[in-house]
N, C-alpha and C positions, 0 to 999 in steps of 0.2 A: 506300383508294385508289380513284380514281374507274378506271373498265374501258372508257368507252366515249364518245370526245368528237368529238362532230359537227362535224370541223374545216373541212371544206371547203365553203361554203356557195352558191357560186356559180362557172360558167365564163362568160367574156366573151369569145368571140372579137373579134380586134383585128387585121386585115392579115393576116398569118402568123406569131402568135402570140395567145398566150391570157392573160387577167389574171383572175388568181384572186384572190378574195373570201373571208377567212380568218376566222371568228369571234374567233382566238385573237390578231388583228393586226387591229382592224376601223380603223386609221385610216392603213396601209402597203399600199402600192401594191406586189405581188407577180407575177411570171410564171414562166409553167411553164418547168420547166425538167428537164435528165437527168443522170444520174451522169457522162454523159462529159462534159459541159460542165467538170467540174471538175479543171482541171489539178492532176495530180499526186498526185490521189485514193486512187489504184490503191497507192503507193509508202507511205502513212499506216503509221503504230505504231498497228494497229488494237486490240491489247490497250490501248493508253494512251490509243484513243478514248475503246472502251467503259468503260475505269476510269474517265473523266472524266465520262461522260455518266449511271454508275451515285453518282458523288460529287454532282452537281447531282441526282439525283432522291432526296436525304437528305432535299431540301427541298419542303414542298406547292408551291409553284409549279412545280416540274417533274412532279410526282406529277398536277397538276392538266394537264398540259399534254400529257404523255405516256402518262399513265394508265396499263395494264398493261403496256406494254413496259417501264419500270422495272422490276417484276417477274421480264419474260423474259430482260433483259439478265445478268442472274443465273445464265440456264444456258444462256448462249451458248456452242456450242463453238467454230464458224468467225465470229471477231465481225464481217471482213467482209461475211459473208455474211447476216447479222445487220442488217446496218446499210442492204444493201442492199435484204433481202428484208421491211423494217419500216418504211421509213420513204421519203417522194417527198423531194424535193429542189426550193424554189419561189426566185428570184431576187427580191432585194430591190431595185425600183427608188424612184426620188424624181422622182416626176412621170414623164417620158420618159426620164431618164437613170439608167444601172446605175454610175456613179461617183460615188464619194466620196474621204473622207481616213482613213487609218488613220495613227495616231499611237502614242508608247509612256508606257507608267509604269509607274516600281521604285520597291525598296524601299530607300531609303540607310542606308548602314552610318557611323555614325559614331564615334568615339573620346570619350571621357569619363572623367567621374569624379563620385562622388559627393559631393564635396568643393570647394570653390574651391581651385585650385593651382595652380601653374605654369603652363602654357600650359592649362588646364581653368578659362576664365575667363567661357566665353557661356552662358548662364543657357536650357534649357527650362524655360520657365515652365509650371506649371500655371494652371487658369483664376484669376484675380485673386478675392481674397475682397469687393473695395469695386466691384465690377463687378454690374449689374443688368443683365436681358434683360427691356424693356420690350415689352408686345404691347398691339396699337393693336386687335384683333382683336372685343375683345369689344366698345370704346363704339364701333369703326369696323369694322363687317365688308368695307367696300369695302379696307381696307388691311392687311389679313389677310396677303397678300405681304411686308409689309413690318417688319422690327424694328429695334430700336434697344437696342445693349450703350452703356448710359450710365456717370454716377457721379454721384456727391451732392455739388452743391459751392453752402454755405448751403440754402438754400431750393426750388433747381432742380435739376430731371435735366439732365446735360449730354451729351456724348456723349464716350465713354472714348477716354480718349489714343491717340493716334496714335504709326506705329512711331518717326517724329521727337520726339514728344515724351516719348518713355521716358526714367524716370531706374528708382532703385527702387521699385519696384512692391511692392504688397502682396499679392504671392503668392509660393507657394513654388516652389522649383526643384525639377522632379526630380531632375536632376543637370545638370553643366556640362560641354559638350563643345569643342575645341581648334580650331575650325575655324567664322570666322560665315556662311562660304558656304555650306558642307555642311548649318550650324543651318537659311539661307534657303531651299535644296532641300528641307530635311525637312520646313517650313511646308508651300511646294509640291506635295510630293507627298499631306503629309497623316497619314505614318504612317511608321516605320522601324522600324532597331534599334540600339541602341550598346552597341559592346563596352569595357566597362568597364577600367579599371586594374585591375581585381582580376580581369581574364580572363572574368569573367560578361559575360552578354549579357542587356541591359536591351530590352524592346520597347517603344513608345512609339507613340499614336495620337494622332487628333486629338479636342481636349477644350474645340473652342470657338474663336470670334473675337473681334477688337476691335470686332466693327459695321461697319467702316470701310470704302470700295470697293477692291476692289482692282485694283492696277497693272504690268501685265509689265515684269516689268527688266529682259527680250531686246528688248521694244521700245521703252523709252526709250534703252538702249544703240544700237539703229538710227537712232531720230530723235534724238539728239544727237549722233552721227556718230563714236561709238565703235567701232562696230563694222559691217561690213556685213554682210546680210542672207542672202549668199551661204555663208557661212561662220557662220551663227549656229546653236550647240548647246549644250547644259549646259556640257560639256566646255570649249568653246571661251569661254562665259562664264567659267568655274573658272580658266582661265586669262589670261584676260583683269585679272579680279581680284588673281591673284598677281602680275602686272607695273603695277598701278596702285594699291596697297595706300592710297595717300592719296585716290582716288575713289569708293572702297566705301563706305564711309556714305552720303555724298551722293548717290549711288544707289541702297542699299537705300534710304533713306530717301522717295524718289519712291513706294514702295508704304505706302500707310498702314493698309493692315489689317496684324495681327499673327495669328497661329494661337497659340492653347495646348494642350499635350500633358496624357494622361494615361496612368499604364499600362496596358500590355495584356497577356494572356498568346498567347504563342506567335505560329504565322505570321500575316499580314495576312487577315484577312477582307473579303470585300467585299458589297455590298448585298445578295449571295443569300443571307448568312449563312453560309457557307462558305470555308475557306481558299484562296486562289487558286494557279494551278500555273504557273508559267513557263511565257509561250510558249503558253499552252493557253486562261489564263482575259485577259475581254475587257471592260471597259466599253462600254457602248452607252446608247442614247437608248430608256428603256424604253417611252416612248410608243409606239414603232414597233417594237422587237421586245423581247418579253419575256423577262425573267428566267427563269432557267433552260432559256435553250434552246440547241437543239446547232445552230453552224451552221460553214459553210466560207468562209475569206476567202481572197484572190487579190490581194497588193499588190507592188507591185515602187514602185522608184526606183533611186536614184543608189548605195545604198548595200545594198539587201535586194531579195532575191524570197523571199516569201513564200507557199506554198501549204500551207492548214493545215488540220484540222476545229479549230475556238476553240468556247469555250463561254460564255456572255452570265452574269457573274455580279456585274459589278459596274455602278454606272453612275457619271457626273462629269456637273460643274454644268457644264462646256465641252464636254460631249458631244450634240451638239445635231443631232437632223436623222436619217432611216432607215438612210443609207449613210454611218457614222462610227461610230469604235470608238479605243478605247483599250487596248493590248496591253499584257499587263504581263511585264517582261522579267525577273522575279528580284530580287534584291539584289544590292550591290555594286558593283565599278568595272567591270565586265564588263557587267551588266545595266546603268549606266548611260550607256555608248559604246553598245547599241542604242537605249534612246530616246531617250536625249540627241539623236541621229540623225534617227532615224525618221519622215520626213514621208512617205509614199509613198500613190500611186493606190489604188483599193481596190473591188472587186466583193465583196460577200455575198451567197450562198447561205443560206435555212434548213432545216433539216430538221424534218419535222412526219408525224408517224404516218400510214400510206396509210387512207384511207377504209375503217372497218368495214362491213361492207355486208349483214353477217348479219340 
């Protein structure tokens, strides 16, 4: 475990405030900042901080970032006092602005069977056996960004069917679940779990694409005047669905990427390599703040205020920019009425060990 990380590199005074220069953030635009700036701080489950903050330092990138307070966290007795007396607290801005978006994602709970049966008729497929991942990388290093999930039809790579163009596919099912919206959420999010007809509970991640771009079906529902803007949620699409049962295809079908699952054991993990916690653990843009760190968010809207310490342990491909985060709300129909919701304003705090100065 590294003991001593030279995290503060520079003060820049700026009007009447300060912009700090982070090594451990060197392309996030940071200001100083105090404990009392943070609403709500004082009111925290500071045992289910520091459990949180000692669960991310499992990992070297918190070890690395944090160095021996991992260690000290271990025999904290007052952990506010802890958290106070160990660590500054710096403001994450994006240029001149301390605002962004805070967003949510769960983990959907779906119904199944291992079997085709009665209403257990929508196939999680695993990745297709007649499906190749072409890389353009080694005879084109400029297109290293780019791939292509093809198939072999005579003599040419083509590019693997589309969600329209599904029939039977040459891959297996994990199992079949009773529900093709809840299947299209699970794409979505990426990863869940289904509770089986035999009472078991299968977990299920993500195990691949079709190559194909993909397409929001809350905004083709917008712009073909299905549904408006004002009123658009998971929720509100799930039921939008149940009252238009002859539009659903033709709409899923507008997204032409497909997702394949495979199994997983146990809870969701996210990019830190660790299980995430409702409410606590957060996707972020690791460009601007990294992985395994403890920070504080402040979002409010129409439906949540939120004042919370969150911990940075997963990231998303639409996670983009310093001040944007992804909350993850739990499993099930409860966890998905808050993100299904959840657009709201958003200020971030980080927390970063005070200057050793020995």
């Amino acid at each position: 475990m590294r003991y001593f990380i030279p995290i503060v590199v520079l003060f820049l005074f700026s009007g009447c405030t300060y912009k700090v220069a982070v090594t451990a953030m060197p392309d996030t635009s940071l200001k100083k900042a105090y404990f009392s700036d943070l609403k709500g701080f004082n009111s925290e489950n500071f045992d289910e901080v520091v459990d949180g903050f000692l669960r991310s330092c499992q990992t070297k990138k918190a070890q690395d970032l944090y160095g021996r307070l991992c260690q000290k966290a271990l025999h904290a007795e007052n952990k506010k006092e802890f958290i106070k007396d160990n660590f500054k607290v710096l403001k994450v801005m994006d240029n001149e602005s301390d605002m962004g978006t805070l967003t949510g994602y769960y983990e959907p709970e779906l119904r199944g069977s291992l079997t085709k049966h009665d209403s257990y008729i929508y196939p999680l497929y695993q990745k297709p056996d007649d499906m190749y991942e072409v890389d353009f990388s080694s005879a084109y290093p400029e297109l290293k960004k780019y791939n292509l999930s093809g198939r072999i039809e005579g003599n040419k790579v083509v590019p693997y069917y589309t969600r329209a163009e599904y029939r039977d596919l040459n891959a297996s099912a994990i199992c079949y679940v009773d529900d093709k919206i809840d299947e299209y959420f699970l794409e979505i999010q990426g990863s869940g779990r289904v509770v089986l007809d035999t009472n078991e509970t299968m977990y299920v991640g993500y195990g691949g694409n079709n190559g194909h771009k993909y397409t929001s079906m809350g905004k083709y529902l917008i712009d073909s005047g299905e549904m408006d803007i004002k009123n658009m949620s998971l929720k509100k699409i799930k039921e939008w669905a149940a009252n238009n049962p002859e539009k659903v295809d033709h709409v899923l079908n507008q997204n032409a990427r497909v997702i394949y699952f495979k199994k997983r054991n146990g809870d969701v993990k996210g990019a830190l390599g660790i299980a995430l916690t409702p409410m606590r653990s957060v996707a972020v843009d690791s460009k601007y703040i990294p992985l395994g760190s403890m920070l504080f968010i402040d979002a409010k809207d129409a439906h949540h205020s939120i004042n919370s310490v969150v911990f940075a342990q997963d990231r998303g491909s639409a996670i983009k920019s310093a001040i944007r985060a992804d909350l993850f709300t739990g499993f099930g129909d409860d966890a998905l009425d808050i993100a299904g919701n959840l657009k709201a304003k958003l200020k971030i705090w980080v927390f970063l060990p005070k200057v050793d100065v020995r």
